[in-house]
VEXTOR-940157 format. One record per residue (C-alpha): residue in three letters; x, y, z. Coordinates in steps of 0.02 Angstrom, whole numbers, plus 50000, padded with zeros to 5 digits. Layout:
N
alaXYZ ...
//
This chain:
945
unk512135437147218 unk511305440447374 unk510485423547400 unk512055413447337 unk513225424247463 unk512015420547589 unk511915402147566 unk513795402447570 unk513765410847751 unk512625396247788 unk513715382947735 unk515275390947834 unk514285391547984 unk513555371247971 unk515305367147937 unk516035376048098 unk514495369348217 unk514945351648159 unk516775357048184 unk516355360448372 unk515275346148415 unk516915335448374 unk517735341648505 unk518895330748587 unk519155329748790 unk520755329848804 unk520505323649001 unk520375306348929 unk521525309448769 unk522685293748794 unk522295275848801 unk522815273248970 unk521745286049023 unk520325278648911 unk520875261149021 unk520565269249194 unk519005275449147 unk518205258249066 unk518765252149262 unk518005263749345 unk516385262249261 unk516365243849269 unk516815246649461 unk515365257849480 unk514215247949409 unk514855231949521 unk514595245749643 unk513055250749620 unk512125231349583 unk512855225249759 unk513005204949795 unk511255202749806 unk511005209049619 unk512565202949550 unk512045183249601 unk510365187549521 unk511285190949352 unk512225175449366 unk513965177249475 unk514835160349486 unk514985152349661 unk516965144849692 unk516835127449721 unk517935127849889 unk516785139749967 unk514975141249991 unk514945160150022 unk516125168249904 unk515665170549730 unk516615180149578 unk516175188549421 unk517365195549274 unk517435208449135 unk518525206149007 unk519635225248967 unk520885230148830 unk522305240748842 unk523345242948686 unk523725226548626 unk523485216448762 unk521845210048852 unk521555209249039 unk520185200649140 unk519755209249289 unk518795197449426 unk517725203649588 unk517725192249721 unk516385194349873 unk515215187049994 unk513815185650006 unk513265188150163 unk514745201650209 unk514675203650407 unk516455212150393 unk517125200650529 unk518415191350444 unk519115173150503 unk520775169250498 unk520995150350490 unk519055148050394 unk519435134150265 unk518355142850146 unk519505157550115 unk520065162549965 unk521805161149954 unk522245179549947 unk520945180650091 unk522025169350205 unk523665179050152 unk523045198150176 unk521595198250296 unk520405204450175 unk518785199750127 unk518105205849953 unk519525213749839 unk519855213949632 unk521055203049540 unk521615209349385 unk522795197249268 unk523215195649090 unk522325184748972 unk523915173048933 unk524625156548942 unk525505159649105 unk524075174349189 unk525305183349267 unk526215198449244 unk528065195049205 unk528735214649198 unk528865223949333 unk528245240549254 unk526735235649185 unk526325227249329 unk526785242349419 unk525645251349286 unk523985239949284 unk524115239949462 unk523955259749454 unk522655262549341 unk521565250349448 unk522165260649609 unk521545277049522 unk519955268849448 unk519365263049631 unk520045281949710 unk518775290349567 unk517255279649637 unk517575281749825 unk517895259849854 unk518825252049990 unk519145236449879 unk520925229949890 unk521625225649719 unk522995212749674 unk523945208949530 unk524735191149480 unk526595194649449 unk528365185949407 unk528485164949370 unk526675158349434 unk527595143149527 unk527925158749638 unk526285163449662 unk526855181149698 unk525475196449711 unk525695214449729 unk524185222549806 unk523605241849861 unk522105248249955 unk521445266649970 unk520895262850170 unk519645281350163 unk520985289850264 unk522595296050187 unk523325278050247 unk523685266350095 unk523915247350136 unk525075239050015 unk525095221649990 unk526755208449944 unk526785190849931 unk527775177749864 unk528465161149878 unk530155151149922 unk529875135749826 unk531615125049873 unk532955130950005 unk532345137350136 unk533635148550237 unk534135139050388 unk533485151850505 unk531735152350421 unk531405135650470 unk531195139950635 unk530005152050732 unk531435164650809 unk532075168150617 unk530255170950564 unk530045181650701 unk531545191750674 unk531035191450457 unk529585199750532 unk530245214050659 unk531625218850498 unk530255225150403 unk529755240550538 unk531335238350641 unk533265247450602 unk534385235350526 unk535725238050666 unk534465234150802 unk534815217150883 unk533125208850883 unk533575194750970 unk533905206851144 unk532475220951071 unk530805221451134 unk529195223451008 unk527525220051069 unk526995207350917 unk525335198050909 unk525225182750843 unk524225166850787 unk524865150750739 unk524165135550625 unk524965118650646 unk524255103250515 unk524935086350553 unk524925070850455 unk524415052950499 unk525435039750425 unk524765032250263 unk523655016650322 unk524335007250160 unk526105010250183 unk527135004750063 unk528764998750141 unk527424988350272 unk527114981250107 unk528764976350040 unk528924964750194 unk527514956450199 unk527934951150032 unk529454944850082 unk528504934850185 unk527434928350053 unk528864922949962 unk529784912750074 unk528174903050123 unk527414898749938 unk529324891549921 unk528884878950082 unk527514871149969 unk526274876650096 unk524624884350057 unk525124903050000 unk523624910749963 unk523254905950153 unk524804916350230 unk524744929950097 unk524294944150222 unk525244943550351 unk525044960250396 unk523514965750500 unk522334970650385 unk521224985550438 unk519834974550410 unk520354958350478 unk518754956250596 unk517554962550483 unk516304949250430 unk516624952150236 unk518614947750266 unk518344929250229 unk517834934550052 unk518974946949989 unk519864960850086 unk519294978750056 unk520524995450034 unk520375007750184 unk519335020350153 unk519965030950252 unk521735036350203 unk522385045250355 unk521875059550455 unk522555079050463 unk522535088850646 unk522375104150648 unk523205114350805 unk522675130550825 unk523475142650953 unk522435157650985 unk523285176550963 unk524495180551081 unk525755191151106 unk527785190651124 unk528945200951140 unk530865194751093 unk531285180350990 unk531655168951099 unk529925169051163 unk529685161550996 unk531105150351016 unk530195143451197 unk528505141351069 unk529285130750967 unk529715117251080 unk527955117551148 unk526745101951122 unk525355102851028 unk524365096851170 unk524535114751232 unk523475122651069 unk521755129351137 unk520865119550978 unk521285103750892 unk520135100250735 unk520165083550644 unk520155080650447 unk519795063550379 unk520835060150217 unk519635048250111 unk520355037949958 unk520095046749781 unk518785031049733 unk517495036249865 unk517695056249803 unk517625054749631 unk515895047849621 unk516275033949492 unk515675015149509 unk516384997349470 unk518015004749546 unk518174996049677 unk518304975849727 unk516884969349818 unk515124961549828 unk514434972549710 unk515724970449557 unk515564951449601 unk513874950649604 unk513884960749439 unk515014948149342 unk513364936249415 unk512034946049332 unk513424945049175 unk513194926149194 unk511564925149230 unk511264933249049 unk512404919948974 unk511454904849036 unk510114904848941 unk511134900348782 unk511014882048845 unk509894867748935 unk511314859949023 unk512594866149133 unk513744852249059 unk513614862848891 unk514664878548965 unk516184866749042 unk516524861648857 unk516934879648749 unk516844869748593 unk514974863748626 unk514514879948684 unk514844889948527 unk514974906848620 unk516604917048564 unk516434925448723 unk516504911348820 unk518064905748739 unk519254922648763 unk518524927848930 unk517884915549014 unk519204905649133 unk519044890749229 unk520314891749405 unk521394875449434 unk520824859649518 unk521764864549687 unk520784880849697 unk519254868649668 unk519744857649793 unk520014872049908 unk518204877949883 unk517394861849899 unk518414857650057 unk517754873350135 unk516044869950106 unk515814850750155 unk517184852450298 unk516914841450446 unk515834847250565 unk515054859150496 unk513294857250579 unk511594868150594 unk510354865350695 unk509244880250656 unk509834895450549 unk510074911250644 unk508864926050603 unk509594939350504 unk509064958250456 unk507044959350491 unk506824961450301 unk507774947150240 unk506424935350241 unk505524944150094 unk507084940349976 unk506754921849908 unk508394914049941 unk509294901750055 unk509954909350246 unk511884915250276 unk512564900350366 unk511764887950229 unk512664876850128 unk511894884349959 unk512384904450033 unk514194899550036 unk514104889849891 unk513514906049804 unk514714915949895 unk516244906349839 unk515374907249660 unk515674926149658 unk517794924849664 unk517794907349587 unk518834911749430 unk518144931149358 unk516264921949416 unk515944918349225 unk514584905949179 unk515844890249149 unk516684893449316 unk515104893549409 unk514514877749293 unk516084866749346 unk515894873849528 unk514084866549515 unk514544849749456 unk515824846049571 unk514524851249700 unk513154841149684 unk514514827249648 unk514894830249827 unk513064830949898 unk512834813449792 unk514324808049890 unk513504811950053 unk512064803550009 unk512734784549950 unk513824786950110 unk512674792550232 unk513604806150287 unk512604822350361 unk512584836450224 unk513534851550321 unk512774868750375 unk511034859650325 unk509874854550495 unk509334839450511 unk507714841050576 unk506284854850572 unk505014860350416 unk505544864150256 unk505464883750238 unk504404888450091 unk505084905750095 unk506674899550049 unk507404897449866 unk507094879749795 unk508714874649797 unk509014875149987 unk507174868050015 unk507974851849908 unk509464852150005 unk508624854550178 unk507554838750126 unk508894827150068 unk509934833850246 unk508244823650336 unk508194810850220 unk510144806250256 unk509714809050440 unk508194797250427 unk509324782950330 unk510584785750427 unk509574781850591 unk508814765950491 unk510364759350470 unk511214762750654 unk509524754650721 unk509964740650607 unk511614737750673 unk511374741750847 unk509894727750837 unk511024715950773 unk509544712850617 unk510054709250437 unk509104720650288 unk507694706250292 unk507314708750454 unk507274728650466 unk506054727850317 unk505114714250395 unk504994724850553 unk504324741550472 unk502924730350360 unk501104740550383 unk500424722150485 unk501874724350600 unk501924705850618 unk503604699850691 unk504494683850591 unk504644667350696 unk506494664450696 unk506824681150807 unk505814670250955 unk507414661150975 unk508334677551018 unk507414685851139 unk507544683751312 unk505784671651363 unk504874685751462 unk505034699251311 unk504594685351184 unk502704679251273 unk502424698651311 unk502884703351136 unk501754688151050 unk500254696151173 unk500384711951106 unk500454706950922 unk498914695950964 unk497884710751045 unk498514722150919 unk498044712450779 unk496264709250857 unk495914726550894 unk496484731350692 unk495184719650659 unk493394728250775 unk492574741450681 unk492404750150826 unk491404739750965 unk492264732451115 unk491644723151276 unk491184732351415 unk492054718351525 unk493654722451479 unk493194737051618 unk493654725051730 unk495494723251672 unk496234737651673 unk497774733351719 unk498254721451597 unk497654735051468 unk498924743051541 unk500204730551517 unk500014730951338 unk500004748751299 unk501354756851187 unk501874772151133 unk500734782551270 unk501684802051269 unk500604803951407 unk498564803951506 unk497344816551417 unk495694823651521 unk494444811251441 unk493944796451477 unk493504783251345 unk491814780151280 unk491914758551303 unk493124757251446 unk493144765151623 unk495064771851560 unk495784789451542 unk496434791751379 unk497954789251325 unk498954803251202 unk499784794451062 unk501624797151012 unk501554800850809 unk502564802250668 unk502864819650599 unk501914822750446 unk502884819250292 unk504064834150212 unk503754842750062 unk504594857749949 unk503654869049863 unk503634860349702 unk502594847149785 unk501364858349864 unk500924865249691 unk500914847249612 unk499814840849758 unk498714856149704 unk498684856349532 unk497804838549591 unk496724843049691 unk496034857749568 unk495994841649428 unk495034829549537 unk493714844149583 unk493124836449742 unk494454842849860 unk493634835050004 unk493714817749960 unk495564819749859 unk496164827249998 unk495844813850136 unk496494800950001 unk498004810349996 unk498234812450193 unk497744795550202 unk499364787350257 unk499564800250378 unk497854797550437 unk498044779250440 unk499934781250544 unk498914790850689 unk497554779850677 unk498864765450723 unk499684775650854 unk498184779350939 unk497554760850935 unk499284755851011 unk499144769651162 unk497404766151198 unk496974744751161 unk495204748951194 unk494854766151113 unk493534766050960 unk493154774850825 unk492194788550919 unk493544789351050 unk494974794650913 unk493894805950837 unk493664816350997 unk495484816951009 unk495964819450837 unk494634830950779 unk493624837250912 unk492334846350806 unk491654830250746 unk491094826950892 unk489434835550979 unk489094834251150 unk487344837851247 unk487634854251299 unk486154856251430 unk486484838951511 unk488174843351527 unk487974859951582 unk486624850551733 unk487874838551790 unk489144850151797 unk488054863351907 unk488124848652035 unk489654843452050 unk491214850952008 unk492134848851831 unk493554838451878 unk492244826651996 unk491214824251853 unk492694818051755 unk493144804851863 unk491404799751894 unk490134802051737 unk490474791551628 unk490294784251474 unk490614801951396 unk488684810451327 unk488984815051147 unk488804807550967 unk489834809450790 unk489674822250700 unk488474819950523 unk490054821150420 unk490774807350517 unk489204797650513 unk488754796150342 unk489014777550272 unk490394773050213 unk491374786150272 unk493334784950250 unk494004787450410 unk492904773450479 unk493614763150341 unk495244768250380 unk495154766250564 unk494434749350515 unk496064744950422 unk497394752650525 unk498334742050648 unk498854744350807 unk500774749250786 unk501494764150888 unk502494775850793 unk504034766950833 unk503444750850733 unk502794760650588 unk503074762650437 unk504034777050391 unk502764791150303 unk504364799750227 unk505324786950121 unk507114794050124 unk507574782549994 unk506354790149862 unk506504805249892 unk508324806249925 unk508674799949739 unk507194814649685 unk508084827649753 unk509744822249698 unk509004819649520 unk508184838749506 unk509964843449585 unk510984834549419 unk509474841849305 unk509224859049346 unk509344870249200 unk510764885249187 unk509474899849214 unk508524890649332 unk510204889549459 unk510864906049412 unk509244914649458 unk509314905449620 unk510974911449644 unk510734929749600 unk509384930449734 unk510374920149865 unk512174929849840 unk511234947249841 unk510474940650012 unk511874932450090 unk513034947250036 unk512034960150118 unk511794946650265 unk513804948150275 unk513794967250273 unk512304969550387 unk513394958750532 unk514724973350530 unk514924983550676 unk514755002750647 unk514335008750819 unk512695019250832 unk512645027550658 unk510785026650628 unk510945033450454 unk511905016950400 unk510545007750472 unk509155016050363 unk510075011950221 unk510324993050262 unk508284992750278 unk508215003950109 unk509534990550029 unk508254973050079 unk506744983050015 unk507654987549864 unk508434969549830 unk506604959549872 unk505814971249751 unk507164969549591 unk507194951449632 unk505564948949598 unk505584943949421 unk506944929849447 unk505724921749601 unk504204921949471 unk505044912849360 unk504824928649218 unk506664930849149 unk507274931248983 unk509004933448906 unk509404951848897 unk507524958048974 unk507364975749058 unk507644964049206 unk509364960749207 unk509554982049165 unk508574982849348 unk510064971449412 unk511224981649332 unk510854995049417 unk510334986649582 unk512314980449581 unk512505000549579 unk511445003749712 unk512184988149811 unk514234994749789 unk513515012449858 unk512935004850037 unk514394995750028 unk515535010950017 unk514745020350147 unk514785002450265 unk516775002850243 unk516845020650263 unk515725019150419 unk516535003450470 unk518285010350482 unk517825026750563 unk517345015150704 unk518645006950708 unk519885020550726 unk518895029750872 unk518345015050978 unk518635025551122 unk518025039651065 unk516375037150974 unk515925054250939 unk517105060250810 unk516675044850700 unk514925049650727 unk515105065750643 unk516455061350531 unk515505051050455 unk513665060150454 unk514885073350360 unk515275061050223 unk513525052150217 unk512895072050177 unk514225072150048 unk513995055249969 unk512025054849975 unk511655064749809 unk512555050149722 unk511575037049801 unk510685025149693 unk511085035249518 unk513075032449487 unk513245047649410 unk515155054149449 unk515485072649505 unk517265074249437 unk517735079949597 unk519245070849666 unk519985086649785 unk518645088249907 unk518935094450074 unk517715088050207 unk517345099050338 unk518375099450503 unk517775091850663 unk518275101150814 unk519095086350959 unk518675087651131 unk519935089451280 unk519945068451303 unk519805066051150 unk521515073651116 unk522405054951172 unk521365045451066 unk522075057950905 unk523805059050957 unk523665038350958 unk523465038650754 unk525075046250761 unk526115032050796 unk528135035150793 unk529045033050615 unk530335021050604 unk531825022650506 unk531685013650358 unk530195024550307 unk530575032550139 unk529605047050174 unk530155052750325 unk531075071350314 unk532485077850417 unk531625084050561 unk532095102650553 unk530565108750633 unk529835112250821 unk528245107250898 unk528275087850860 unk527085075750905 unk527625058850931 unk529145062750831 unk527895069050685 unk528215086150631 unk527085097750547 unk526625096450379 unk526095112850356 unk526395127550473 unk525595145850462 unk525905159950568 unk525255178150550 unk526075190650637 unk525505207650655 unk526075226550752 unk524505236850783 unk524715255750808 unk523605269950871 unk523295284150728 unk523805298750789 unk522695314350761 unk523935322650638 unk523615307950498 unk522025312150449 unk521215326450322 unk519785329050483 unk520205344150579 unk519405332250729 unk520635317050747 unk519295309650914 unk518305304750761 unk519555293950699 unk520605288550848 unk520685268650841 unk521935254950833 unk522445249650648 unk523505235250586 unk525075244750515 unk526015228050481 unk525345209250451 unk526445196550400 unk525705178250335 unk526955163150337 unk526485146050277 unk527685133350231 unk528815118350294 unk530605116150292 unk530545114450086 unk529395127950056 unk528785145250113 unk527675158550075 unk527695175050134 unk526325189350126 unk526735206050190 unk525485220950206 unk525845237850249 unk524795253750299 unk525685270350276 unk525495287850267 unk525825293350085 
//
């Protein structure tokens, strides 16, 4: 009994211990209670981490600002589920800025700088009754009391159009700052359109409602924001008249895609207008007037304000407004070079379905589906247009003009060159598919044929000057058959002007130069005997190998006589006659492209002896000087023209030399040692040599009399036959190099002031294109390669430059006279843009707001100039109901915080010591943004509860 009444006691007393370790504190008995406490500690533990730990464990930056950051904890309370957010800094000086664009909204509206927002998790994330608002904003209140924070806390309330807060802040003292705002969204009071009303809204909320404000003094500081708009560059009503315009013309059966922009274009002298005409980048501008803090009095201080210019503003700040298709990072947006030259990479893939151009004009040879549906061929005017343009009259080069300094190492044809436009008009000819460009093509060299059988000089090709290797193929052919038309041509005047039939002229060119009988009876008697003396001498002279008689010494001046084609007296004398030499006037040596350089090599390297191959092959050049030199000098030899011609072959006695010349002076020993000491060369005296031979062979003609070494006629038809030949992928990778040259040619020529990071990435651009191209100029392309990816993505690279060149190019353009803000303007964007650069990756971020510019005192006209004065017919003017215009523009967006500062008295503080706390507090602040169709007011409040 004992033990078992014992081990009862035991029992009772476990049972009562566990009864009193479940005992509940009934501190924190209710729910709401329970709510304020799971704030508080989440407060406290905000608390405690700080900003530098709470970005460590991952706080989210806002995307307006770079400084304030936010994190949340999600809290329930009965049925419903809050999200409580901390915003801060994180660099907190405490200094707060009024107008800083990166404020946070309630920042800008309240003065404050880091502060909890507190919402509900719903649809709408406000608070639509007034008692719980009243509530959540209460248990927050207590929750920050209980850890000792400053931190102002808002709650969302009413519709969220409104955008309506109510606020409170324990301020450490027994002062409480309560916060109001909200938001008038359509009819706007009268009297709150103007400053005097919204000074007077102000003054009623510490003022007695039977005061008079307009006659009753308060000493009210204030600060005012002012944003003006620029009218919209692409204005629509502008619009509607020019095509009006457009109309009436195209009905006069004149050109109409001539006179369709009659409207100055922004871009009108930029050097890419002739091609295609690019939207403004730049959208408009917003200025920003700022008024520093000031103080009035009475209301019609305010009324004075409002009629003052903005001129008068201590700081004006510029915004650029930049179109949504530069922002939003995307590419193959916008019309320019680089779609067009991406539709050419497009074709360039196509061409390798067929050998013949003439396959892609008919669809139902070329078999391709997709050349049927998409690919579309303009009409024969627009054809005619395009061909008119490029083989207009008068069109002549002499030289091309030298473009950027990296230029050269793309393998195409220059700007100005008749195959660069032809390229150029191949990007908008039709959508640039592969049976456009083949028809283009066609038609062309139709037209270059045309200019051959006539005669007529190609246009925007020179006519003289050496073929430039570095140049594509195409414009080497075309720079040929330019001299060869020059060179017929000039056959054929000398023909006519000379009076000669065809017989003749060839009879006259023939290698013996010999002159027919039946022109004797045609020349005048004193030109025929000279004439029949020099082909007598000449042809005697072809005849020597080399030996002449020292008495013709003796004659000199009917040597003289019979001279011809002299440019002029060298410093030798020759070897068989007492005679200064005479230099010869020769023909140029004969033209060749770069496909006959490698044939003449791919000889050579077959023949093996290069030497010998090569003097057979620059044997009629050899043979032409030969003559020339013959004619200019009757009584030259062999040794003579090889001192001239190649002086190495010839070795002198240097010690007698050196002797005579110790004697007598240099220019004495020319005149009087003679015959020249000195012998060939052992190259040039082996037997049989071939220049002897030649020289032996060649006749005394002067260049004049020759025969041509270039045959225009040959190689004319050549050209024109590779021309009519050329494979598909053959011109199209000719093209793709040429239009990615000549189109950054036609950007590089646009005038952006000093903006040096535009011109580092025109140099980046060349590098970029010479290096991608470099496949297509080897010849190592294949249909659908990782090559044509490359020039994918090189037309990527290309359409970036060419945004930034607009955006640079318009900036200049709108502050000519003030080059400074377009400087930095644009530097801002380039910073922007550059992360994009070359990747086309797209950000998703079409609201960005570029960073203000602050303006200058003189550069305050060149502003207020963007601001020209709205006419009438301008749908979205408003009715001017506000002050403070500026050229009859009135602000867009107005803001204006008020404020009453008061000296705490001793008396409202828990210290026994008020000197401690004596200072000057903001008891009232008042924010006001808004226009005449909208408002927004935000009211704070210190008091003593």
């Amino acid at each position: 009994m004992a033990s078992s009444s014992k081990g009862k006691f035991a029992v009772e007393e476990e049972d009562n211990e566990h009864e009193f370790e479940r005992f509940d504190d009934f501190t924190i008995a209710s729910s709401w209670e329970r709510f304020i406490s799971e704030i508080e500690a989440v407060c406290r533990q905000w608390l405690a981490d700080g900003p530098k730990n709470l970005l460590q464990k991952g706080a989210v930056p806002l995307g307006f600002s770079k400084s304030l950051f936010t994190v949340k904890f999600e809290l329930k309370y009965a049925t419903k589920s809050y999200c409580m957010e901390y915003y801060f800094e994180a660099n907190n000086d405490g200094k707060g800025a009024d107008w800083n664009d990166t404020l946070h909204d309630l920042q800008l509206s309240f003065g404050v700088k880091e502060f909890l927002v507190i919402a509900p998790q719903s649809a709408s994330g406000v608070v639509l009754d007034a008692p719980e608002a009243s509530k959540l904003l209460s248990a927050v209140a207590i929750a920050l009391s209980n850890c000792s924070s400053l931190w102002p806390a808002f709650v969302p309330v009413h519709d969220p159009s409104r955008e309506a807060y109510i606020g409170i802040q324990n301020m450490g003292t027994i002062f409480t700052r309560r916060f109001e705002a909200d938001r008038i969204g359509s009819q706007v009071p009268l009297k709150l359109m103007h400053l005097e009303g919204l000074h007077e809204l102000f003054i009623s909320k510490f003022g007695f409602s039977t005061f008079d404000f307009s006659v009753h003094l308060f000493k009210v500081h204030f600060k005012m924001k002012l944003t003006y708009k620029t009218l919209p560059y692409d204005d629509d009503d502008d619009d509607d008249q020019v095509q009006g315009v457009d109309t009436g013309t195209s009905d006069s059966g004149e050109n109409p895609e001539g006179d369709v922009r009659k409207k100055t274009q922004w871009d009108d002298d930029c050097p890419w207008s002739e091609w295609y005409s690019a939207e403004d980048p730049v959208k408009g501008f917003d200025l920003i007037a700022i008024w520093s803090e000031g103080t009035v009095q009475s209301s019609s201080e305010m009324a004075e304000l409002e009629n003052a210019s903005p001129h008068e503003a201590e700081k004006w700040f510029i915004v650029p407004n930049f179109s949504p298709n530069l922002t939003d990072g995307s590419v193959g947006n916008i019309i320019g070079f680089a779609s067009q030259l991406r539709l050419l990479v497009n074709a360039l893939n196509v061409s390798f379905e067929a050998q013949f151009l003439e396959d892609f004009v008919s669809v139902e040879n070329s078999g391709s589906e997709n050349l049927k549906s998409s690919s579309v061929i303009p009409p024969p005017t627009v054809l005619d247009r395009v061909l008119k343009d490029l083989f207009q009259d008068g069109v002549q080069l002499s030289n091309f003009t030298e473009g950027h300094k990296n230029s050269r190492a793309i393998k195409s044809a220059p700007l100005e060159s008749l195959f660069a436009q032809f390229c150029l008009h191949s990007l908008w000819f039709g959508n640039c598919n592969i049976r456009a460009i083949a028809v283009l093509w066609i038609e062309f060299v139709r037209e270059v044929r045309w200019c051959w059988e006539e005669s007529q000089p190609l246009p925007r090709m020179p006519t003289n000057g050496v073929i430039d290797l570095s140049t594509c193929l195409v414009n080497q052919k075309l720079h040929m058959l330019a001299i060869c038309i020059e060179k017929k041509r000039q056959l054929s005047q000398k023909y006519e002007d000379s009076g000669k039939n065809k017989d003749h002229a060839y009879a006259q060119i023939e290698v013996a130069g010999l002159v027919k009988e039946e022109l004797s009876h045609k020349m005048t008697p004193g030109k025929e005997s000279s004439r029949k003396q020099d082909s007598s001498s000449m042809s005697e002279g072809s005849l020597k190998s080399g030996t002449s008689n020292p008495g013709v010494n003796s004659k000199a001046g009917e040597a003289d006589h019979i001279r011809r084609g002299s440019a002029g007296v060298a410093e030798m004398m020759l070897l068989k006659s007492y005679q200064k030499m005479h230099i010869p006037f020769t023909q140029d040596a004969p033209l060749m492209t770069e496909d006959m350089h490698e044939e003449r090599l791919h000889a050579v390297e077959a023949f093996g002896d290069s030497f010998n191959f090569s003097a057979q092959l620059e044997r009629d050049i050899l043979s032409s000087d030969m003559s020339a030199f013959k004619a200019a000098n009757p009584d030259a030899v062999f040794e003579d023209f090889i001192r001239w011609h190649s002086p190495r072959d010839w070795e002198t006695d240097d010690f007698e030399e050196s002797r005579e010349v110790s004697k007598k002076g240099p220019m004495e020993m020319l005149k009087n040692i003679w015959p020249p000491q000195g012998h060939l060369s052992e190259r040039m005296s082996e037997r049989g040599n071939l220049w002897r031979t030649i020289w032996n062979n060649a006749p005394a003609l002067p260049a004049s009399e020759q025969k041509p070494l270039l045959d225009p006629n040959r190689e004319g038809e050549k050209i024109l036959h590779y021309l009519e030949t050329l494979q598909p992928h053959q011109l199209l990778e000719q093209m793709v190099c040429t239009a990615f040259r000549a189109s950054a040619d036609t950007l590089n020529q646009t005038t952006v002031g000093e903006l040096k990071e535009m011109s580092t990435k025109m140099d980046q651009l060349y590098l970029t294109i010479a290096s991608k191209l470099k496949p297509l100029q080897a010849n190592r392309l294949s249909a659908d390669s990782a090559a044509v990816e490359d020039l994918r993505r090189l037309c990527v690279v290309f359409e970036h430059v060419e945004k930034l060149l607009t955006v640079a190019a318009s900036l200049h353009r709108k502050f000519l006279p003030a080059p400074r803000l377009s400087e930095v303007i644009f530097r801002d964007f380039y910073n922007f843009y550059l992360p994009q650069m070359g990747t086309g990756t797209v950000r998703g971020n079409t609201d960005v707001e570029f960073g203000k510019q602050p303006a200058r005192r003189h550069e305050r006209d060149v502003i207020a100039n963007m601001f020209t004065p709205p006419t009438a017919n301008q749908s979205w003017r408003k009715v001017l109901s506000m002050g403070n215009l500026l050229n009859g523009h009135e602000p867009v967006l107005r803001e204006i915080i008020f404020s009453v500062r008061d000296r705490v008295k001793g008396s409202y503080y828990a210290s026994s010591n008020p000197k401690d706390y004596q200072k000057e507090i903001e008891t009232y602040r008042m924010y006001i943004c808004g226009t005449s169709n909208d408002l927004r007011v935000a009211l704070s409040v210190a008091s003593c509860d």
